[in-house]
TORGUPA-34064 format. One record per residue (C-alpha): residue number from 1; residue in three letters; x, y, z. Coordinates in nm, 2 decimals, m for minus. Each point is the difference from the previous one (the first is absolute). Example, Ala and Ser with C-alpha at 12.3 -4.5 7.8 and 13.67 -1.06 7.14 Angstrom:
2
(1 "ala" (1.23 m0.45 0.78)),
(2 "ser" (0.14 0.34 m0.07)),
***
This chain:
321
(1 "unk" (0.00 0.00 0.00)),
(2 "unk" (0.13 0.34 m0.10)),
(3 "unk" (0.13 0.21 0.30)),
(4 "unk" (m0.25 0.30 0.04)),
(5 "unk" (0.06 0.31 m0.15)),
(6 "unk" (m0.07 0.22 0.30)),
(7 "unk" (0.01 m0.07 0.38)),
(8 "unk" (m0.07 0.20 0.30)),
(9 "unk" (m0.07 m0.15 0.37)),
(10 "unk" (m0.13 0.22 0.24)),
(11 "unk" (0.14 0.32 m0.18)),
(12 "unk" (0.00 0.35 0.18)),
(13 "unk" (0.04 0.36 m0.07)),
(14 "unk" (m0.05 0.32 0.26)),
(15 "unk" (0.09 0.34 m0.09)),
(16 "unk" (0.06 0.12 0.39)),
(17 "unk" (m0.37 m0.14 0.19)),
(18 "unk" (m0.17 0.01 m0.32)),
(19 "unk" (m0.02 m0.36 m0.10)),
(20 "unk" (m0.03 m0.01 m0.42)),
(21 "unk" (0.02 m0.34 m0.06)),
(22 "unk" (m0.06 m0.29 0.26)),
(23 "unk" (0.10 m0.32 0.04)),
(24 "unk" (m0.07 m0.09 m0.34)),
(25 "unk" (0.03 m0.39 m0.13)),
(26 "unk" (0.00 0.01 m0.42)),
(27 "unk" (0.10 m0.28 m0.23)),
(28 "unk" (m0.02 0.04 m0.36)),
(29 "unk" (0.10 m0.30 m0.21)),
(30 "unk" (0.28 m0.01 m0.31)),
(31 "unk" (m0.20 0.08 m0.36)),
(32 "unk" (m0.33 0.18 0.21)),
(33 "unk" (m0.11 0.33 m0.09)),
(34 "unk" (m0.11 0.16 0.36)),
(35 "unk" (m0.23 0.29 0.00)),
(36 "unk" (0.02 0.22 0.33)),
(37 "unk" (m0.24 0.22 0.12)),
(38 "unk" (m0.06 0.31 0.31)),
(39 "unk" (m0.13 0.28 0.06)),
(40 "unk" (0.17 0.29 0.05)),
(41 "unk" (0.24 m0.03 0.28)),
(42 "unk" (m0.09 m0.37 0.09)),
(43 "unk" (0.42 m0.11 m0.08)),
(44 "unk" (0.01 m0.14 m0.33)),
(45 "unk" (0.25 0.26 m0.11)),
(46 "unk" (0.24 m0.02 0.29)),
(47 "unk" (m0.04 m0.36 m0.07)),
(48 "unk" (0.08 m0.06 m0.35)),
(49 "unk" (0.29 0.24 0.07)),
(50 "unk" (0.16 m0.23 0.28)),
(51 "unk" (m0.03 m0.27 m0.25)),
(52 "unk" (0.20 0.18 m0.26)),
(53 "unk" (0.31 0.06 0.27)),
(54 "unk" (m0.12 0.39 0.01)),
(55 "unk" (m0.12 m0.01 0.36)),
(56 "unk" (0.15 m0.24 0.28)),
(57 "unk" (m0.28 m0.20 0.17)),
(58 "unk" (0.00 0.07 0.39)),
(59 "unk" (m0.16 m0.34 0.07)),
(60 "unk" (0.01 m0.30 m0.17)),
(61 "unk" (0.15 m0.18 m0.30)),
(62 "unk" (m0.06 0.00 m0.36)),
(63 "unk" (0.15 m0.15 m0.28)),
(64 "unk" (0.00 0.08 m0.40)),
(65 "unk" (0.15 m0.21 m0.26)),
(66 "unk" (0.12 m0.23 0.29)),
(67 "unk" (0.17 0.25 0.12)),
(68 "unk" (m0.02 0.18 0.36)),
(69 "unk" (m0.07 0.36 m0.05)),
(70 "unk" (0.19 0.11 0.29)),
(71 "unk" (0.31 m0.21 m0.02)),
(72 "unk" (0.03 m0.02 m0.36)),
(73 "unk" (m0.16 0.27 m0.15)),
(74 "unk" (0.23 0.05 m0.32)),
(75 "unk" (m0.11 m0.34 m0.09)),
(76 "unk" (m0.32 0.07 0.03)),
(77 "unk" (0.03 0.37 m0.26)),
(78 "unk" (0.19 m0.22 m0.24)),
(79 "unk" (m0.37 m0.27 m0.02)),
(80 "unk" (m0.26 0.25 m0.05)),
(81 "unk" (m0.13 0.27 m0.20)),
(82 "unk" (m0.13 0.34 0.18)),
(83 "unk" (m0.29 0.21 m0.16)),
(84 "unk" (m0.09 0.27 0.33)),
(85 "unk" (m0.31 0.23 m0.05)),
(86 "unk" (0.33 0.29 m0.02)),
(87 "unk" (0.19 0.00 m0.25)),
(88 "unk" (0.35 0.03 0.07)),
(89 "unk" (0.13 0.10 m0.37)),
(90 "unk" (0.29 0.23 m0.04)),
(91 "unk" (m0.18 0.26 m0.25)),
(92 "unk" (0.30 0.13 m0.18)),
(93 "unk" (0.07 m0.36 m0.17)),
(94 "unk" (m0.21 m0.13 m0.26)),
(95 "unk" (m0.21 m0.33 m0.01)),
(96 "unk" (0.27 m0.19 m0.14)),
(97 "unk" (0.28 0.12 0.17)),
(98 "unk" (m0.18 m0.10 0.34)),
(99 "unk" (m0.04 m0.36 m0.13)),
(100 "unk" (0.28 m0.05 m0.13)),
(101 "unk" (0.16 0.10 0.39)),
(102 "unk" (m0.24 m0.19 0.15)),
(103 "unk" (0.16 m0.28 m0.23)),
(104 "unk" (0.35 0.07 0.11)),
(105 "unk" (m0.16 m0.02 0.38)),
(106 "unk" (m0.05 m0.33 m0.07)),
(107 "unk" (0.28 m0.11 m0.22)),
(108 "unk" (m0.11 m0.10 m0.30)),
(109 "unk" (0.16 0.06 m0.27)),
(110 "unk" (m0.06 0.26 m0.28)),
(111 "unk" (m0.16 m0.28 m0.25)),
(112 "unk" (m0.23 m0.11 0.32)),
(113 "unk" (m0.09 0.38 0.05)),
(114 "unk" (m0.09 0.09 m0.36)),
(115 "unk" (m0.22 m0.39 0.00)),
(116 "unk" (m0.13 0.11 0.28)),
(117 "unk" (m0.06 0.37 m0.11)),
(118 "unk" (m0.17 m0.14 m0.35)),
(119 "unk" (m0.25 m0.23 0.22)),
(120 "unk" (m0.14 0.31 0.27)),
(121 "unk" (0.00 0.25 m0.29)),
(122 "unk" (m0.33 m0.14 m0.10)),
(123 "unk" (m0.13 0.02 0.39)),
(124 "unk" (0.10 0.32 0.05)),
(125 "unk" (m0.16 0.11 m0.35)),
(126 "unk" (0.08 0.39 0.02)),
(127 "unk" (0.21 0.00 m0.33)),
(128 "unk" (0.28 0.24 m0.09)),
(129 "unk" (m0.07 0.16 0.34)),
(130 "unk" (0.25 m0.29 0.12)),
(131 "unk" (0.27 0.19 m0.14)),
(132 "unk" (m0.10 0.30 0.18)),
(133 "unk" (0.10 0.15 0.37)),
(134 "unk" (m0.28 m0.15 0.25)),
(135 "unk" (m0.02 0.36 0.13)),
(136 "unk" (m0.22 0.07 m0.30)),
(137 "unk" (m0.23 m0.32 0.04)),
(138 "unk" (m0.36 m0.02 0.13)),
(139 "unk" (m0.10 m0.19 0.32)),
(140 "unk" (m0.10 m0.32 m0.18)),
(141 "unk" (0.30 0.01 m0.22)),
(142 "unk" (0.23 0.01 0.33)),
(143 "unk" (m0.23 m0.25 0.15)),
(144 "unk" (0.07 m0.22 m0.29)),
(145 "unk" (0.41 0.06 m0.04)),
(146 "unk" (m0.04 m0.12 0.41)),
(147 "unk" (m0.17 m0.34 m0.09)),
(148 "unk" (0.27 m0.06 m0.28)),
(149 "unk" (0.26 0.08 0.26)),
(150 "unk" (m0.10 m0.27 0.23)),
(151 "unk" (m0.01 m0.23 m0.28)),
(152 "unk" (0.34 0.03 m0.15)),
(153 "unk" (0.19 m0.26 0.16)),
(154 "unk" (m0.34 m0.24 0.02)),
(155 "unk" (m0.05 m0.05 0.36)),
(156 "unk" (m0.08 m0.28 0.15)),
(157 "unk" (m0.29 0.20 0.24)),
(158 "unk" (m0.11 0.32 m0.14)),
(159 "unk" (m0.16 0.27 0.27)),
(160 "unk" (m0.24 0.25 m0.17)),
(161 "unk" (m0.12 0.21 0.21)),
(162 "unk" (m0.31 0.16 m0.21)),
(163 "unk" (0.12 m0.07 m0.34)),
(164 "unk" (m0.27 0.15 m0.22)),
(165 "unk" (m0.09 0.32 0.22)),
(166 "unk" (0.01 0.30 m0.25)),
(167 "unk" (m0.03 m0.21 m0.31)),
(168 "unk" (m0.29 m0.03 m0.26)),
(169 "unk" (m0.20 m0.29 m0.04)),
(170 "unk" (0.19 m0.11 m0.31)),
(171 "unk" (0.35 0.02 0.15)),
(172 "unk" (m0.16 m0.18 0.34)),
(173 "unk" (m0.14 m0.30 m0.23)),
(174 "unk" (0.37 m0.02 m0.08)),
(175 "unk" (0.14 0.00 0.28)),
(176 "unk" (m0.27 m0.24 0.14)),
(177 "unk" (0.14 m0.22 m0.31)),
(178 "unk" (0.38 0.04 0.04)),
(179 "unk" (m0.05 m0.09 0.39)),
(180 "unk" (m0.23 m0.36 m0.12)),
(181 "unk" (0.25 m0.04 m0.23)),
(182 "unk" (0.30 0.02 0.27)),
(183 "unk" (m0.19 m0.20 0.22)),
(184 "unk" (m0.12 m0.25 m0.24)),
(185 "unk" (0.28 m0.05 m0.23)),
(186 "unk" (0.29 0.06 0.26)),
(187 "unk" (m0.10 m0.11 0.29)),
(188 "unk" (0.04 0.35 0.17)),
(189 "unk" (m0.11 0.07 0.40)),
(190 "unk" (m0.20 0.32 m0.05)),
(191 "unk" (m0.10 0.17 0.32)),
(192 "unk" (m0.21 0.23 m0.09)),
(193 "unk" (m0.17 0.35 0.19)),
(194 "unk" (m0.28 0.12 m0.19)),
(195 "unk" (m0.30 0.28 0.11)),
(196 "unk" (m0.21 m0.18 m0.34)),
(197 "unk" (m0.18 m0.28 0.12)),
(198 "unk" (m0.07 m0.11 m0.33)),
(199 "unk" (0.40 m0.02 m0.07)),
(200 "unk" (0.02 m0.25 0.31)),
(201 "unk" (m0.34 m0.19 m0.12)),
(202 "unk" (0.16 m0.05 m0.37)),
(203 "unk" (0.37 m0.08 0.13)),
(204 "unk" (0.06 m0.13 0.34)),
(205 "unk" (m0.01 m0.30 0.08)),
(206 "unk" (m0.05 0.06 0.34)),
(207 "unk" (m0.11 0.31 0.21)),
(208 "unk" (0.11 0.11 0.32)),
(209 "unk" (m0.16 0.32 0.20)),
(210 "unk" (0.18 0.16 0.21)),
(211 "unk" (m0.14 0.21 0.30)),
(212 "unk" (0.10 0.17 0.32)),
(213 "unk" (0.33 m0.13 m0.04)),
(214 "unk" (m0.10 m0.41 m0.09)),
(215 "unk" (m0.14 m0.19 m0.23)),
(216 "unk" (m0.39 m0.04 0.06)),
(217 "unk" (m0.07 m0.20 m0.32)),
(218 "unk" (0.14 m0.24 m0.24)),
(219 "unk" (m0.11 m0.20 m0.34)),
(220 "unk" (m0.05 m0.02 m0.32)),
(221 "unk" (m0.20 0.29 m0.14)),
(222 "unk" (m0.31 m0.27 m0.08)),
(223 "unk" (0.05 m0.15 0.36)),
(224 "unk" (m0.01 0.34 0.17)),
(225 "unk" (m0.29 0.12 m0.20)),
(226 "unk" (m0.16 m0.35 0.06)),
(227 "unk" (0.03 0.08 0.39)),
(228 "unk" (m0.25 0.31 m0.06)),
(229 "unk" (m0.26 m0.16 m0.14)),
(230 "unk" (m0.15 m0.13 m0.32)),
(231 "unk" (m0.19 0.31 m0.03)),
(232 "unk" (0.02 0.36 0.09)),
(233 "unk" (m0.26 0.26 0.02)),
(234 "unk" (m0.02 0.32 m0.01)),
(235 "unk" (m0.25 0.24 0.12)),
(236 "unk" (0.00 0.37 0.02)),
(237 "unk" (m0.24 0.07 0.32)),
(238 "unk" (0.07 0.37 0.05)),
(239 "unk" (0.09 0.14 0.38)),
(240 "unk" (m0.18 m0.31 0.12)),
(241 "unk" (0.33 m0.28 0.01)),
(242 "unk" (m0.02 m0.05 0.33)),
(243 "unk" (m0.35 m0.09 0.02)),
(244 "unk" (0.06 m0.19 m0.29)),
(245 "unk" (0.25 m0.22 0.17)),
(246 "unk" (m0.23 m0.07 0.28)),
(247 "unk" (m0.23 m0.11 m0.20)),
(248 "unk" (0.12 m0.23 m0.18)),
(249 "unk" (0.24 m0.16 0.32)),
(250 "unk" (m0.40 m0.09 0.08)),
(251 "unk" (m0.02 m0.25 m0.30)),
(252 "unk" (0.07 m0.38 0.09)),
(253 "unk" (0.20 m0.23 m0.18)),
(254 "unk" (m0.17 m0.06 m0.29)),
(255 "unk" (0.02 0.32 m0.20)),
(256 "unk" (0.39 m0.11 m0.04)),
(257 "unk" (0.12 0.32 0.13)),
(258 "unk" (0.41 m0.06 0.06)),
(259 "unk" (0.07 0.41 0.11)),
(260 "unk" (m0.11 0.34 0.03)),
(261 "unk" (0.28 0.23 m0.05)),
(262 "unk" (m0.08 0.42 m0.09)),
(263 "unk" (0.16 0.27 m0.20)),
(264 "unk" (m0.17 0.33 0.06)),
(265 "unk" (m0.39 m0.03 m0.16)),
(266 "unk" (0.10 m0.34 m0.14)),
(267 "unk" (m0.04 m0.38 0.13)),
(268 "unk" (0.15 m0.30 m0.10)),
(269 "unk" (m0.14 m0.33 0.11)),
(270 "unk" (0.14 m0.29 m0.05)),
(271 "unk" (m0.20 m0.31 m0.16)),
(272 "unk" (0.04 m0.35 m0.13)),
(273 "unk" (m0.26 0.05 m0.22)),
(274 "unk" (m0.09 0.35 m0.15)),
(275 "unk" (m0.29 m0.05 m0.17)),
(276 "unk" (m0.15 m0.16 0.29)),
(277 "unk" (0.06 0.25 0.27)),
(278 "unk" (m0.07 0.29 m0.16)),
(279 "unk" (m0.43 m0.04 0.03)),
(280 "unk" (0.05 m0.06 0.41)),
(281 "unk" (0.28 0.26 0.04)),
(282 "unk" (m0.23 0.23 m0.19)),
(283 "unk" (m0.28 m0.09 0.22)),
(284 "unk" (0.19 m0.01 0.33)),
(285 "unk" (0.11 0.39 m0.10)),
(286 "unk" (m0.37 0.10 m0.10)),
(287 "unk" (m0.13 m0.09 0.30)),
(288 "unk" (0.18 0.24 0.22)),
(289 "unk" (m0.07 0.30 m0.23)),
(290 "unk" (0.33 m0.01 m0.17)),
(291 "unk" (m0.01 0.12 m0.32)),
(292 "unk" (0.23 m0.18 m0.26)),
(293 "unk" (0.15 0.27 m0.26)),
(294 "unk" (0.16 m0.21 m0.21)),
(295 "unk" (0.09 m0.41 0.01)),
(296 "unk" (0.27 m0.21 m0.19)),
(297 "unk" (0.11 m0.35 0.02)),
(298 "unk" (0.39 m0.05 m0.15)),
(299 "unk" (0.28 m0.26 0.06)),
(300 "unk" (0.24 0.05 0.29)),
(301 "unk" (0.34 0.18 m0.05)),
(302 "unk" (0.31 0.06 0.12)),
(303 "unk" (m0.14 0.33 0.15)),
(304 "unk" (m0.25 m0.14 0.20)),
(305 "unk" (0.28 m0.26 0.13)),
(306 "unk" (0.23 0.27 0.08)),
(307 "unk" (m0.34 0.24 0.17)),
(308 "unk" (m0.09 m0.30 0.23)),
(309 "unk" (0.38 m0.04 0.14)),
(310 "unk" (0.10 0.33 0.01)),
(311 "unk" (m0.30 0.21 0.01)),
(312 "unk" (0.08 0.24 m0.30)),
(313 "unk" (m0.01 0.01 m0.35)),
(314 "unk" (0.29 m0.03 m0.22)),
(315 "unk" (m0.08 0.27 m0.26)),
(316 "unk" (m0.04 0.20 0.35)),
(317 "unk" (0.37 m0.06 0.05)),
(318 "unk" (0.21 0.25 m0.06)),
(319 "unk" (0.38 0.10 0.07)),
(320 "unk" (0.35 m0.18 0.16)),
(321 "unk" (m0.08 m0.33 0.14)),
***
């Protein structure tokens, strides 16, 4: 059996008495593509950065590559591929001149560089800019350059820490392809930090949410949605949620209702079978004088996985984690 690809036990990080990641026990197996989710502030930042030898873990042990970020971190920067949500580019080179560095970094030769070179041009699809100082790119196009980066010397785990932010939806369908492709054809560990749920659904293999410091869920993407429910629906019942949530705590065991959670005039209750709850939730709601705006039945998402553990909405999420 293949040794995993990342391994922390009991993994710790405080910043004085503010505890930012606690206790935290991850495995990720060799050739899986690992989506990781949080809200803002909940760690996964601080973590991925303790896994890429850029932070020193106060607690704990963690390994990448098979090899102990602590005690052998060079090891560990010569096995993996780096893509953070900054950009560190040096803005008076150009495109090529920074890959072809990044090359040298990691000794290959010239011929591997410009192989190498000829394969990303194609994923980083920005044309004669390439030639160009990165001082006069867009954010995409540094965004882009960044991925290619990480790629050069084809890690054997790649870290991308929000890969597609900033991009248009045909240069995130390429990415999205190039990473399938890496994963698929390669065999590359992809770890991979993501605010697009629908980038984790399509991708990862597995999902991990983060919160508070640990990890409060784990799956696949259908598993975790599978845990909500067969059925979500949605009703729009005005200033009256609370009411609303009383209400329907009242109906037994037979309307299938799995959870009530709410979102401002919105709730969500989950049910095994949608078409059949929604006469007796209707009903339940009628009969305490609660009038129903609007009503929806969908499929469970990522989002509603990620509200029920952590209370917020991803879309909601904004800034540093």
């Amino acid at each position: 059996m293949a040794q995993a690809a990342i391994v922390t036990h009991g993994v710790g990080r405080t910043f004085g008495d503010k505890v930012a990641v606690d206790d935290v026990d991850l495995t990720v197996e060799t050739g899986e593509v690992y989506g990781f989710l949080g809200p803002n502030g909940a760690g996964k930042s601080t973590l991925t950065r303790m896994l890429c030898t850029l932070l020193a873990p106060t607690s704990g042990r963690a390994t990448v590559a098979g090899h102990d970020v602590v005690r052998r971190p060079t090891d560990v920067r010569l096995d993996i591929g780096v893509a953070l949500q900054d950009a560190a580019l040096d803005e008076k080179q150009t495109g090529v001149e920074m890959l072809r560095l990044q090359g040298r970094f990691y000794g290959l030769t010239a011929r591997e560089t410009d192989r190498r070179l000829a394969e990303l041009r194609e994923l980083i699809d920005i044309g004669d800019a390439l030639d160009q100082r990165v001082s006069t790119y867009s954010g995409g196009m540094k965004r882009r350059l960044d991925l290619a980066l990480a790629l050069v010397h084809n890690p054997r785990v790649l870290f991308l820490d929000e890969p597609t932010t900033g991009l248009d939806p045909l240069s995130r369908s390429a990415v999205w392809s190039e990473v399938r492709r890496l994963n698929t054809e390669l065999g590359m560990t992809v770890f991979l930090t993501t605010q697009y749920l629908e980038e984790a659904d399509a991708l990862a293999d597995r999902v991990g949410i983060i919160n508070r410091g640990a990890i409060v869920a784990e799956g696949t993407p259908a598993d975790l949605k599978r845990s909500i429910g067969t059925d979500v629906l949605v009703v729009d019942v005005g200033d009256q949620v609370e009411q609303a949530r009383s209400a329907l705590a009242r109906l037994d065991a037979a309307a299938g209702i799995g959870g009530v959670e709410t979102d401002g005039r919105t709730i969500m209750v989950s049910v095994e079978h949608g078409t059949r709850a929604v006469s007796p939730i209707a009903l339940a709601l009628d009969r305490e004088g609660i009038a129903v705006r609007e009503l929806a039945l969908r499929r469970p998402t990522l989002d509603d996985v990620f509200f029920r553990v952590t209370g917020q909405r991803i879309q909601d999420d904004e800034g540093p984690a």
